[in-house]
N, C-alpha and C positions, 0 to 999 in steps of 0.2 A: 626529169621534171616530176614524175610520179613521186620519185624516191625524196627529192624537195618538200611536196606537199606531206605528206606523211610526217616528217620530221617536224613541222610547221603544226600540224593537229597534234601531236604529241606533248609539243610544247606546251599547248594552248591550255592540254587536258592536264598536264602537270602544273602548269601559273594558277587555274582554275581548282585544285584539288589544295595546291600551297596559301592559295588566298583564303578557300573556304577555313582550312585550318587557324591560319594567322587570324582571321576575322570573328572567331570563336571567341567569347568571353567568359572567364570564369572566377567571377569577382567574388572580392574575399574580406576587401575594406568595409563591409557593412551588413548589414542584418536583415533580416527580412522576417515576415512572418513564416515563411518557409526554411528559416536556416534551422540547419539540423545544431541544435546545442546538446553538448554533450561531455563539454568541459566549465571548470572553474572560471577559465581566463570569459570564456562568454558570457557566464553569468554575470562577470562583473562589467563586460564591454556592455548587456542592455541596460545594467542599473546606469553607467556613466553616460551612455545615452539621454537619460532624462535631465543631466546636466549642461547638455550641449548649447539650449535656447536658451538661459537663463543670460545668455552674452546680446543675443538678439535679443530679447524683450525689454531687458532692463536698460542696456546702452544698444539698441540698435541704428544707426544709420540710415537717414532718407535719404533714396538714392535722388527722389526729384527735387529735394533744397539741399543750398549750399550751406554745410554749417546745421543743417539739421539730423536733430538726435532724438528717440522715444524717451529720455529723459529729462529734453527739453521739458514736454509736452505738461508735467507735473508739476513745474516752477513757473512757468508762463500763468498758467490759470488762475495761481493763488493771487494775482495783483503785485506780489514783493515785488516782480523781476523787468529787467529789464533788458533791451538787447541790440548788440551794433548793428544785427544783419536783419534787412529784409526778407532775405532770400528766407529763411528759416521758417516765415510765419510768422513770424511773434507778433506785428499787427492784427491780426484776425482774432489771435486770443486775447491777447491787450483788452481788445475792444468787446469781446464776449461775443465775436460775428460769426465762429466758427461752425459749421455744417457737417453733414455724412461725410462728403468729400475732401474734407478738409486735411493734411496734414497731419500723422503719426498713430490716430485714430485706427485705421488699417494695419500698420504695422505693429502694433500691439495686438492686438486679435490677431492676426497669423501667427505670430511668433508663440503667443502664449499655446495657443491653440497645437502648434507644432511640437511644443515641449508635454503638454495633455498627450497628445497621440507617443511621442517616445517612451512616456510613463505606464500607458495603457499596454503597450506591446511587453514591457519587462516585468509588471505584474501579471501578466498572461501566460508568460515562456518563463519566470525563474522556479516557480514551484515545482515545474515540470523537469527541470533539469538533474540528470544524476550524474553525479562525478565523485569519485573514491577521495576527492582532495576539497569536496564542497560538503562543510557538513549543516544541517539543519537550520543551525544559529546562523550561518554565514547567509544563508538564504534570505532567515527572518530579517537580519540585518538589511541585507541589501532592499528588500522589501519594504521596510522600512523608509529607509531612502530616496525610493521613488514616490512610495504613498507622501511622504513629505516635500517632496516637489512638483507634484499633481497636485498638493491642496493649497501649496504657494501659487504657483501659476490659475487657479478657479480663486483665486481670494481678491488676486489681483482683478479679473474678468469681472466678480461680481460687483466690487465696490466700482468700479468705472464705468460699468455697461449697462447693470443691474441684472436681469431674466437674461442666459445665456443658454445655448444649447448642452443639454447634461449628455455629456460624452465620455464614458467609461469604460465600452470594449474594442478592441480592433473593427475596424468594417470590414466585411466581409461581401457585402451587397452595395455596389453602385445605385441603386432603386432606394437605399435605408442613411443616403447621406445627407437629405433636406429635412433636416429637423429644427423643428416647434422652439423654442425659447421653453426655460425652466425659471419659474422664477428664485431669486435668489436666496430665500429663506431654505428653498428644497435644495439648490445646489449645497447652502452651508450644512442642513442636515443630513443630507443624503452623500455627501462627499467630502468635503474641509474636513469638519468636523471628526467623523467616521475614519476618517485617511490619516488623520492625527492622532489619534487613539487608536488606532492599528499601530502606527510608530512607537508611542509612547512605552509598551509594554516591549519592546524590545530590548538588547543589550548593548544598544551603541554606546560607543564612552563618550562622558561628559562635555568634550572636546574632541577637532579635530583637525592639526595643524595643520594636514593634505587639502584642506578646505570640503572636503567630505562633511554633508550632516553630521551630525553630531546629536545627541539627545538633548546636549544647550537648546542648539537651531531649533529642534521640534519642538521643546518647552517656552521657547522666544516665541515662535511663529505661534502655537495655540493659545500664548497670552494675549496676542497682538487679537488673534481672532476672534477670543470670548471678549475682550474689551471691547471689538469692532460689534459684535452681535449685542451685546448687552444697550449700545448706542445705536444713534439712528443708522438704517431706516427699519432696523428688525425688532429694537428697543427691546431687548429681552429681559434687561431689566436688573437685578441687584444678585442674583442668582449667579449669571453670569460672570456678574463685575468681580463676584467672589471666587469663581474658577480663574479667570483671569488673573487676579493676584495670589492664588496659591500657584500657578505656572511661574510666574514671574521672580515670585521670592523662593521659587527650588533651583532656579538658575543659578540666583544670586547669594544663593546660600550651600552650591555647590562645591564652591572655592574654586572652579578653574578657570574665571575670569576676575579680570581688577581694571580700575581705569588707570590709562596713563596716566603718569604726572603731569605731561606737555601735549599740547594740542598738537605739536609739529612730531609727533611720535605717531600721530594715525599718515604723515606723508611720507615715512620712509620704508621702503619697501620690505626690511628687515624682520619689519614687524606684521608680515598677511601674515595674519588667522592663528594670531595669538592676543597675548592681554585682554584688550577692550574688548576685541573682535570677535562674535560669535558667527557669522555665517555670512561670510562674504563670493561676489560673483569673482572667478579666478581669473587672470589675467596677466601675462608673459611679455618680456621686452622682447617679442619678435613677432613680426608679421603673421597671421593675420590677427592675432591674438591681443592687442597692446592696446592699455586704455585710450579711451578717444579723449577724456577726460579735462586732461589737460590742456590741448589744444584748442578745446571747445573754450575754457575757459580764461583763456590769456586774451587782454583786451587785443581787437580789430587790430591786424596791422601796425602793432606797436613796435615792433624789430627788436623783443629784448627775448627774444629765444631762437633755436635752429631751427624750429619750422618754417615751413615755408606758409604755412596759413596758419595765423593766430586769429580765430574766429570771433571771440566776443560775444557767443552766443546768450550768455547770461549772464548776468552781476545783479548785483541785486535793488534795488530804488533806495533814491537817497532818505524816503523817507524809512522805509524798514530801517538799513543802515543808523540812522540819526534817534532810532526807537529802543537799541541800547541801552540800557543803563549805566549811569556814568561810572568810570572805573573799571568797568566787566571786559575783564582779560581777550576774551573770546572777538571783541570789537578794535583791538589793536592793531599795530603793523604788523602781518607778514604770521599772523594768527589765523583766523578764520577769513580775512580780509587783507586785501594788501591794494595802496592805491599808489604805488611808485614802486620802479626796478631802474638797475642801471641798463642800458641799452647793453647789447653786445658786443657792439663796434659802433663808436670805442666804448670802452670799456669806462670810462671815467665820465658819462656821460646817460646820467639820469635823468629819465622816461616818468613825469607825470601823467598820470591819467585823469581822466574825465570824469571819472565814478570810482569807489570801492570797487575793485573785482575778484572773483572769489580764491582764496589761496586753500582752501580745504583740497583742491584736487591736482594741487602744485607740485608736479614730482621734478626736482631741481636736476638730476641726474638728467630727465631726458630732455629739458628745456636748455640745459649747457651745451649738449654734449651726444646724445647717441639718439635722442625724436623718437622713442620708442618707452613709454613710459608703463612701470612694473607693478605700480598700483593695484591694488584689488579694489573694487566697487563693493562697500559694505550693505549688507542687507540687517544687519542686526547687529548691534554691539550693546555693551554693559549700561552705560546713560540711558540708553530708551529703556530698556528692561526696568533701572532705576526710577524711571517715569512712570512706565507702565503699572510697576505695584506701587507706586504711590498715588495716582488716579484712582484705579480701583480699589483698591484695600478701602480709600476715601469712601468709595460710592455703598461698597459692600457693608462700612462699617458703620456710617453717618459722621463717622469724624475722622481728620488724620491720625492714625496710632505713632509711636514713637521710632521707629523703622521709619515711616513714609518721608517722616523730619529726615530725619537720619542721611535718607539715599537723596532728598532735595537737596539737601545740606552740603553733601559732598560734589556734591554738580557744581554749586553755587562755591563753593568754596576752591574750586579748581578754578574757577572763574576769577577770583579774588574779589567776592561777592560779600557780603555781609550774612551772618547764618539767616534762617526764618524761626520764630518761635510757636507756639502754640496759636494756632487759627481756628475760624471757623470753617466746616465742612466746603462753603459757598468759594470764600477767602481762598483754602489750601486748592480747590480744585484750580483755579485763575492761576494760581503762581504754577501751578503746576503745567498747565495749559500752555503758561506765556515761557516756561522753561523747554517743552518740547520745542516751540518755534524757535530759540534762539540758538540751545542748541542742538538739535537735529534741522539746521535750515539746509535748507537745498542738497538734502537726502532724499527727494522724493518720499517726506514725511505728510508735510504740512497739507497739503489738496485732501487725503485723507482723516486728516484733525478736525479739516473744517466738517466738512462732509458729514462723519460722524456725530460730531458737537455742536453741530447747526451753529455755529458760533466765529466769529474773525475779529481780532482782535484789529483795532483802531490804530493805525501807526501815529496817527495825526491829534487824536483827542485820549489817545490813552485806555479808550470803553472796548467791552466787547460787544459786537453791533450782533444783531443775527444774522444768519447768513443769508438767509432771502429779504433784501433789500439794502446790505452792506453796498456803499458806494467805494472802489479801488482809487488810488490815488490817479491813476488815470480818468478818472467819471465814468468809469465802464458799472454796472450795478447788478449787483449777484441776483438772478429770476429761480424761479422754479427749475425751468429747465438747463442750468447748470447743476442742478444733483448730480443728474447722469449725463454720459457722453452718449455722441450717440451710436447705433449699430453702426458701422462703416457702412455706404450703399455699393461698393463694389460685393460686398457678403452679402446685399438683398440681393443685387442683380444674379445673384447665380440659386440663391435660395429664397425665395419670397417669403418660405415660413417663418421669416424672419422679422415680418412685419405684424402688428403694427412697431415704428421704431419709437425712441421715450419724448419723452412730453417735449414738445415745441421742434422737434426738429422733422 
């Protein structure tokens, strides 16, 4: 019996010695601020790091509505949109009833906020790193890279939210994590701006067909900025609008971007992060990676693809729709618009819908056939560049120059549009204005046009109303307090310095 027990503790002390071992973790899949970097390959896993949210912020997922998406949340607002699902929200923005608690509001602040904190940790640890196969410029570069997606992610914060907290080193103290709002002329001086001009002077090539920055993306993204600054709510003024168009037109005078011939060359996947494309969010026909995009956008329940949920989340009002100019390519079938497909089964048997719904994010391969759609989510391409220095060059110059014709021209001419001639400065800024809404619509452009240019254009009278007091085709009426959104209150509840939150809410 002795000789039993013995053998019985023996065991216990070897399960117990075998478990503690197995139980041991020594993870390897990720970074900390304590991992020892000491190679190439790390330098470049914390820069890719700052790429990770850019999937979460721009298309992320409400996990509490069905059908809802953070990319919703910037077509709802404008008044264009419209949508088959309840479940999403879309009534509460419709109607301009939305609150702190409200839908998407939250998960934009985290997410962006979580891509801030990846950006912060690889401008902390890459300068630090020595490796015989990492030389200086790769450093600068990668440096680069992230200073360009920290000042993406605070640009997006500040135009939505306004005064955000200025968060630019690791935390290191639990006691130093409830911080004050900055308002946002200091975030763009003291960050955007500074993080882009750290980029600029680097030696990334012009392009990047890995979907990597590229010194395009940084010259797109600082034009987009000085144009945003030089407009409301910072008005900077004509100075601006001038930096703003010398970024725009080095892009475009690059050579490494052109626009496509065909609108249905931005849906085939062939084509991520070439031609048009200057800096798009990446995305893989494989779990978990595959745009939402397109499911989002196939009318409710319509049965003419292999998902099993065609959501409906947005298309557009038939008034925008019907605010087209006659003839303009961009409003046809199966263009930027499509309002009939053939069902699936059968096959011979064609599915009208209810509305235009949107065909820009139509990827046919995974709507036949594999539900798994290989699309990139653009964040910048050659048209808005073309926009961008034509705006400002206007603003900076007092009149359109012969470029600004030029790059409207070729918009409008893609469109099968009639040219524009000689305007006046008031004249060229409106076409230009009404050309970014048509076509950059439902890019998560247009909420920040208005915003900027205190201005919405009339689908119904043709005017541009201003923006506080513009009535939406629903009778919702743009107030003060649609400027800004507002702080989410799950971020007060945990940080109170986070009050007071912006006007009316």
């Amino acid at each position: 019996m002795k000789s039993t027990k013995n053998i019985w503790m023996a065991m216990l002390l070897l399960l117990a010695c075998s478990c503690k071992k197995f139980l041991e973790e020594n993870p390897t899949n990720f970074l900390t601020p304590e991992s020892n970097v000491s190679s190439s390959k790390v330098a470049r896993a914390f820069a890719d790091a700052g790429y990770q949210n850019l999937q979460g912020s721009m298309l992320g997922g409400q996990s509490s509505s069905y059908g809802g998406n953070t990319w919703n949340l910037m077509e709802f607002v404008t008044g264009k949109s419209g949508s088959d699902l309840g479940q999403t929200g879309f009534v509460t923005f419709q109607t301009l009833a939305y609150n702190a608690t409200s839908f998407y509001f939250d998960t934009w602040w985290q997410n962006l906020y979580k891509g801030i904190g990846a950006c912060n940790l690889a401008i902390q640890k890459i300068p630090d790193i020595t490796a015989s196969d990492l030389t200086d410029a790769d450093k600068t570069n990668m440096l680069a890279e992230v200073h360009t997606l920290r000042a993406l992610y605070y640009f997006f914060l500040v135009r939505m939210y306004g005064a955000v907290p200025n968060v630019t080193v690791v935390p290191t103290d639990i006691n130093n994590l409830k911080l004050s709002r900055s308002p946002a002329k200091n975030i763009y001086d003291s960050i955007i701006i500074p993080d882009l001009l750290t980029a600029e002077v680097s030696t990334l090539a012009w392009s990047d067909n890995t979907g990597r920055v590229s010194m395009g993306a940084v010259k797109a993204l600082l034009a987009d900025v000085y144009l945003t600054y030089a407009g409301a709510a910072i008005n900077g003024g004509d100075t601006y609008y001038a930096e703003s168009a010398k970024r725009s037109l080095e892009v475009i005078q690059s050579g490494s971007y052109s626009l496509f011939p065909a609108y249905t060359d931005m849906i085939d996947p062939a084509n991520k992060n070439t031609g048009e494309f200057i800096f798009q969010v990446q995305y893989a026909a494989s779990v978990p990676s595959t745009n939402p995009l397109t499911p989002l956008t196939i009318p409710n329940y319509s049965g003419i693809s292999e998902y099993s949920d065609e959501y409906g989340s947005v298309y557009p009002t038939d008034e925008f729709y019907a605010s087209f100019p006659a003839g303009d390519k961009r409003a046809q079938e199966r263009q930027f618009f499509y309002s009939k497909y053939k069902r699936k089964a059968p096959a011979t048997d064609t599915v009208y819908f209810s509305h235009h719904y949107i065909y820009k994010w139509f990827d046919s391969v995974a709507v036949t056939s594999t539900v798994k759609s290989d699309l990139n989510y653009t964040l910048y391409r050659l048209a808005d560049v073309y926009l961008m220095y034509a705006e400002a060059s206007n603003r900076a110059e007092g009149s359109p120059n012969s470029n600004a014709i030029a790059y409207v021209n070729a918009i409008r001419t893609r469109a099968n549009l009639a040219p524009i001639g000689s305007m006046s400065q008031a004249d060229f800024e409106q076409e230009v204005w009404l050309e970014r809404y048509y076509e950059l619509c439902f890019e998560n452009k247009m909420w920040f046009d208005m915003i900027r240019t205190r201005k919405v254009h009339n689908d119904v009278t043709g005017n541009w109303d201003d923006f506080i007091g513009h009535t939406t085709t629903a009778g919702a009426t743009f107030a003060e307090k649609q400027l800004l959104f507002p702080v989410p209150q799950q971020e007060i509840d945990v940080n109170p310095n986070l009050l007071p939150n912006n006007t009316g809410y």
